[in-house]
C-alpha positions in Angstrom: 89.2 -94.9 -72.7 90.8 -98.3 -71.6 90.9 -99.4 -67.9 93.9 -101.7 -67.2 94.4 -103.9 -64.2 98.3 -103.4 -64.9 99.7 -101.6 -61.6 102.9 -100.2 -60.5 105.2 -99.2 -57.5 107.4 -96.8 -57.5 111.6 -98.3 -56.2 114.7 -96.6 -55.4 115.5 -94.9 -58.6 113.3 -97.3 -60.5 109.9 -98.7 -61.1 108.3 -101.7 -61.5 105.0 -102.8 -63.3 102.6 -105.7 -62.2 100.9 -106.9 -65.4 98.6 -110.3 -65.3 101.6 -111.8 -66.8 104.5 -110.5 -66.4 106.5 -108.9 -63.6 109.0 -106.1 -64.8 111.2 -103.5 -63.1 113.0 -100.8 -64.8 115.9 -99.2 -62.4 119.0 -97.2 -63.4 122.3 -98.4 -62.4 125.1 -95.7 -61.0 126.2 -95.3 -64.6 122.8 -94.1 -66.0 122.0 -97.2 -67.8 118.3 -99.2 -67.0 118.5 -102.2 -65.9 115.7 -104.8 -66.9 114.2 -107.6 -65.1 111.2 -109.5 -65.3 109.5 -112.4 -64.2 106.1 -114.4 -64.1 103.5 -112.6 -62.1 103.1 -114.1 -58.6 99.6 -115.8 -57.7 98.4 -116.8 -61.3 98.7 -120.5 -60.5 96.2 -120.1 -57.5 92.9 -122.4 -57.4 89.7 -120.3 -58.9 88.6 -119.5 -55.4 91.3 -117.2 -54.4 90.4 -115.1 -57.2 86.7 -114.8 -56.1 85.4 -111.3 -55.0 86.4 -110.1 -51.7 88.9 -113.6 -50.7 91.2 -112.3 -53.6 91.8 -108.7 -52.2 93.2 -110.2 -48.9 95.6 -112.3 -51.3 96.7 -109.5 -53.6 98.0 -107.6 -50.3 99.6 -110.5 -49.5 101.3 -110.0 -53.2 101.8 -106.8 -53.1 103.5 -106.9 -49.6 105.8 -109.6 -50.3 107.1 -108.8 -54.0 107.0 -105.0 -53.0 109.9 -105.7 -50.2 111.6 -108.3 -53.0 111.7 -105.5 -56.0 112.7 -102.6 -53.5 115.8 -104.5 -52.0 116.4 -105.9 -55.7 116.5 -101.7 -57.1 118.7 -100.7 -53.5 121.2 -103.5 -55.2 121.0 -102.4 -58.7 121.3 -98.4 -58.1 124.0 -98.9 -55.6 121.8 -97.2 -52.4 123.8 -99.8 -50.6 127.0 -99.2 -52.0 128.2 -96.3 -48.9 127.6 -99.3 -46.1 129.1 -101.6 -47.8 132.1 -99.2 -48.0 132.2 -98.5 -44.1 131.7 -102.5 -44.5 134.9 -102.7 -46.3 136.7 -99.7 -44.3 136.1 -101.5 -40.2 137.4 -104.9 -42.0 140.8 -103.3 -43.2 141.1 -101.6 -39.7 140.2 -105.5 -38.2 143.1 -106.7 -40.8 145.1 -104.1 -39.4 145.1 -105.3 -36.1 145.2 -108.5 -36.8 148.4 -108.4 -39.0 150.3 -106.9 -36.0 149.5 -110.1 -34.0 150.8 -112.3 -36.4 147.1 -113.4 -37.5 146.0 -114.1 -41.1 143.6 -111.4 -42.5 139.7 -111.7 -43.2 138.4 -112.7 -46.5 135.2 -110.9 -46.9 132.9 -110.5 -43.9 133.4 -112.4 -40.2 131.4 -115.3 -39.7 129.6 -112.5 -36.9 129.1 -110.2 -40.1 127.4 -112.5 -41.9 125.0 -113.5 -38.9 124.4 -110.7 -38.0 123.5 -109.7 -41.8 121.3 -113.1 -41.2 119.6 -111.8 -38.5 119.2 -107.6 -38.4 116.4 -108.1 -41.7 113.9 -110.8 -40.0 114.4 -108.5 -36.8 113.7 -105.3 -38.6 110.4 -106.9 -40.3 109.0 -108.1 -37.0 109.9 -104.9 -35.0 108.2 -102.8 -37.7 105.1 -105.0 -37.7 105.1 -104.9 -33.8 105.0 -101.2 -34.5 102.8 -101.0 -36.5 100.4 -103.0 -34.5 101.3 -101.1 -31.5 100.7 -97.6 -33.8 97.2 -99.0 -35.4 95.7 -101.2 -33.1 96.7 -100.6 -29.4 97.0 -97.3 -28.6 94.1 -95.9 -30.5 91.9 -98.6 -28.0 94.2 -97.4 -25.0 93.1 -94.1 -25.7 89.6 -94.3 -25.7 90.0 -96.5 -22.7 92.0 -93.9 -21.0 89.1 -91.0 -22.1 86.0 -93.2 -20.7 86.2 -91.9 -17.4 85.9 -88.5 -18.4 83.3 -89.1 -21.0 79.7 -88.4 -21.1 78.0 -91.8 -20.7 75.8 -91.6 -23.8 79.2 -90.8 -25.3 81.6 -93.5 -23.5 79.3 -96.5 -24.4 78.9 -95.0 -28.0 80.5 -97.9 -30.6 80.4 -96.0 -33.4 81.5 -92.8 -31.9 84.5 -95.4 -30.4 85.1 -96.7 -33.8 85.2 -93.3 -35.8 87.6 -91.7 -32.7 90.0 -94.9 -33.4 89.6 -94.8 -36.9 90.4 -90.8 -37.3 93.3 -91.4 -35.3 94.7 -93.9 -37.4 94.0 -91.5 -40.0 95.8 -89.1 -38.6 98.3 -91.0 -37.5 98.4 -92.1 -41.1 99.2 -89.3 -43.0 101.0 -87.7 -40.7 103.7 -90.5 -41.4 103.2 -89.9 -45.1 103.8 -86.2 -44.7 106.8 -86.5 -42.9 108.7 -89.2 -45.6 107.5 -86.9 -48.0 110.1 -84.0 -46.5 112.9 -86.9 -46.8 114.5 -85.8 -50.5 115.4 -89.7 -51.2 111.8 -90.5 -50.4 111.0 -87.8 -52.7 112.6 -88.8 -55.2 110.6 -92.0 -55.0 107.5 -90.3 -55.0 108.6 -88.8 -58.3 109.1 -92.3 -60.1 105.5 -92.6 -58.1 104.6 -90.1 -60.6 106.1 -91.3 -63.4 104.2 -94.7 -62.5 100.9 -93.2 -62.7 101.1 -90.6 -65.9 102.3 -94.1 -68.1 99.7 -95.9 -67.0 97.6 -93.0 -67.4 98.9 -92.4 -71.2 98.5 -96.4 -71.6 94.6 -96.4 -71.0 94.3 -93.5 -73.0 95.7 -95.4 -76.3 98.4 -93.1 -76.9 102.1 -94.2 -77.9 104.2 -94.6 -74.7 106.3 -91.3 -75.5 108.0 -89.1 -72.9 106.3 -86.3 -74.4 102.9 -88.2 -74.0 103.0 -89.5 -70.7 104.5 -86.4 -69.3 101.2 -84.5 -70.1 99.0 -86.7 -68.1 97.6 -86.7 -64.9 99.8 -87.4 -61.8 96.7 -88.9 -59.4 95.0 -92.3 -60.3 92.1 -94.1 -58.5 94.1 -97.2 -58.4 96.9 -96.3 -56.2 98.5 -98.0 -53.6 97.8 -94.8 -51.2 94.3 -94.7 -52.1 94.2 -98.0 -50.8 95.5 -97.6 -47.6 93.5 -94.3 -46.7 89.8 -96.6 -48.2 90.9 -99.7 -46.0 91.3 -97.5 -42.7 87.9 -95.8 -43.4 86.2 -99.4 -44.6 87.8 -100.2 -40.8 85.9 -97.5 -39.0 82.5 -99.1 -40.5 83.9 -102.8 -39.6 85.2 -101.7 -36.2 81.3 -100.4 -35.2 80.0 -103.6 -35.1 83.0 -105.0 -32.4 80.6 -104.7 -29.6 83.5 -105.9 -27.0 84.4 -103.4 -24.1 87.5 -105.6 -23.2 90.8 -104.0 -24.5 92.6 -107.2 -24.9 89.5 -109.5 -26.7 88.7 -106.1 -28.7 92.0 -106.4 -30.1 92.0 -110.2 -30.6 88.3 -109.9 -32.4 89.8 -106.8 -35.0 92.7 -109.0 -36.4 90.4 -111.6 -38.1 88.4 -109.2 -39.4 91.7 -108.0 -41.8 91.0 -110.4 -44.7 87.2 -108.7 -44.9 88.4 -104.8 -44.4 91.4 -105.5 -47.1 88.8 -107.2 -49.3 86.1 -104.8 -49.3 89.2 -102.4 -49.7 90.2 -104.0 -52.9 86.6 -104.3 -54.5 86.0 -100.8 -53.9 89.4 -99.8 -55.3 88.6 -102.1 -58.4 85.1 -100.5 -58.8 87.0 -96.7 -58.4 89.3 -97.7 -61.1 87.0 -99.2 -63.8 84.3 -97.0 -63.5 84.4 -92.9 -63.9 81.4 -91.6 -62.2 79.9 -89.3 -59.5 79.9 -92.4 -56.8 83.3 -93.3 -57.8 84.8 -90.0 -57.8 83.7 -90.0 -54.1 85.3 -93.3 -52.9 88.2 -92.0 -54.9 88.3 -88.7 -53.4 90.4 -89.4 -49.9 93.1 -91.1 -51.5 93.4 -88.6 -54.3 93.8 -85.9 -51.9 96.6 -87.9 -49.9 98.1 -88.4 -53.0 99.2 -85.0 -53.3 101.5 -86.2 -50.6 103.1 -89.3 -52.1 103.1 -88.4 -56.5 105.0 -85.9 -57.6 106.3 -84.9 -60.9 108.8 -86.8 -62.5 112.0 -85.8 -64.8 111.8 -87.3 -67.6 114.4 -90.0 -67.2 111.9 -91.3 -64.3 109.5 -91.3 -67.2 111.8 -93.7 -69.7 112.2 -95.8 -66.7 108.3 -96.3 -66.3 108.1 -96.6 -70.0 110.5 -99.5 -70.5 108.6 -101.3 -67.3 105.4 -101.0 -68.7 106.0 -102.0 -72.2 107.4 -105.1 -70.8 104.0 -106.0 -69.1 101.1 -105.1 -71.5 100.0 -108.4 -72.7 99.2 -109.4 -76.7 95.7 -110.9 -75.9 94.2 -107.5 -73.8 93.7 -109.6 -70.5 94.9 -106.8 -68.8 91.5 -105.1 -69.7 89.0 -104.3 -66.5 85.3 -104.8 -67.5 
């Protein structure tokens, strides 16, 4: 069975595929139809040490992260997701127009000059608020916590570093997946974890050798050990293991030693992830086996119009010359 480093994300009534090539999305438009695009893949131009083990996970994130926002605002354009706000958009302008023709004043063409700032500004907020969160989510308050418990702690338990690390670690965990469970109760996230789905079984049908059918790709399996989610769940517990050897009692340098060590959880992340997805045995199966189990949360199964769209991505991607092929 072929392994393929060609990878995938689910967007907003679309898909698109990461080949070592190419770049292709697949999304359908309001009238049905699926829209194509497709570019160069980003990083391929990068000097030969940002591809060595362990430095190259750290820029693949960085990848992921950045054309992951780009393609999901790109599909939110193409499906029309947008399309209701731009109509209040349009609706508050005509009432401004309104009032404005009964002064005497010439009507707006298009959005205010405040419109357009604040357009300019509300995304770059957003981003920073939600990393602020997320900081404040996975970083600070699982330290507060166990700062706060101390006190009350047994001493062989309160000066414990690896009990410290595993009680911040299960709690990012926790706090994790309990995120995950909630979006997956959303039915427009759902519906993105179904094109999730669809991402998976076409890769799925692709490593097996089969033609990239709906009938064939439907049949295959919805998890994979290469997913995004199994990622995420493998870097927080590759964390817990880093975290133990932060010997620092003070919250604030605690917190300023964890972020450099990022770039070496994200890269042992992404070499075990590599290793989980080339190679099928019982060691693998157990590195795989947490994100497997959240994925139950985040794949479902996809209609078979998800499937086309997954289809019509990934034939764009699969290069001629097999470099796609993981050995």
């Amino acid at each position: 069975m072929k392994k393929t480093s060609i990878g995938g994300q689910a967007l907003l009534e679309g898909i698109m595929m990461r080949g070592p090539k190419v770049t292709a999305m697949a999304v359908r438009n309001p009238q049905g139809e699926i829209v194509l695009e497709e570019e160069p893949t980003r990083g391929q131009t990068r000097p030969k040490i940002c591809r060595l083990p362990i430095i190259r996970g750290a820029f693949g994130m960085i990848d992921s992260l950045v054309g992951g926002y780009k393609y999901l605002m790109r599909s939110a354009e193409i499906c029309g997701a947008d399309a209701e706000e731009e109509e209040k958009a349009r609706a508050k302008r005509e009432k401004k127009n309104a009032e404005r023709a009964k002064k005497g004043l010439p009507p707006l063409e298009g959005a205010s000059f405040s419109e357009k700032l604040i357009n300019a500004v509300l995304m770059p907020l957003a981003t920073v608020l939600a990393f602020a969160l997320a900081f404040v989510l996975f970083f600070w308050m699982p330290a507060q916590l166990w700062k706060w418990l101390q006190p009350i702690l047994p001493g062989s338990v309160a000066n414990n570093y690896f009990l410290r690390a595993l009680f911040e670690g299960v709690l990012k965990i926790a706090l994790f997946v309990g995120y995950v469970w909630a979006t997956s109760l959303m039915k427009d996230i759902r519906r993105t974890y179904m094109y999730h789905g669809a991402e998976h079984k076409t890769i799925f049908c692709y490593e097996a050798g089969l033609p990239l059918t709906v009938e064939n790709v439907r049949i295959q399996r919805r998890f994979h050990p290469r997913c995004g989610t199994s990622f995420l769940i493998l870097t927080l517990l590759v964390s817990i293991l880093i975290t133990t050897f932060i010997r620092i009692d003070s919250l604030p340098l605690r917190l300023l030693v964890k972020v450099p060590t990022l770039p070496l959880i994200v890269g042992l992340s992404y070499e075990l992830i590599k290793f989980a997805g080339r190679t099928d045995n019982k060691l693998t199966r157990i590195i795989s086996a947490p994100g497997i189990a959240l994925q139950h949360l985040t794949v479902f199964e996809p209609e078979d119009g998800m499937i086309e769209c997954a289809i019509r991505a990934m034939e764009k991607v699969i290069p001629d010359d097999g470099s796609d092929e993981i050995r």
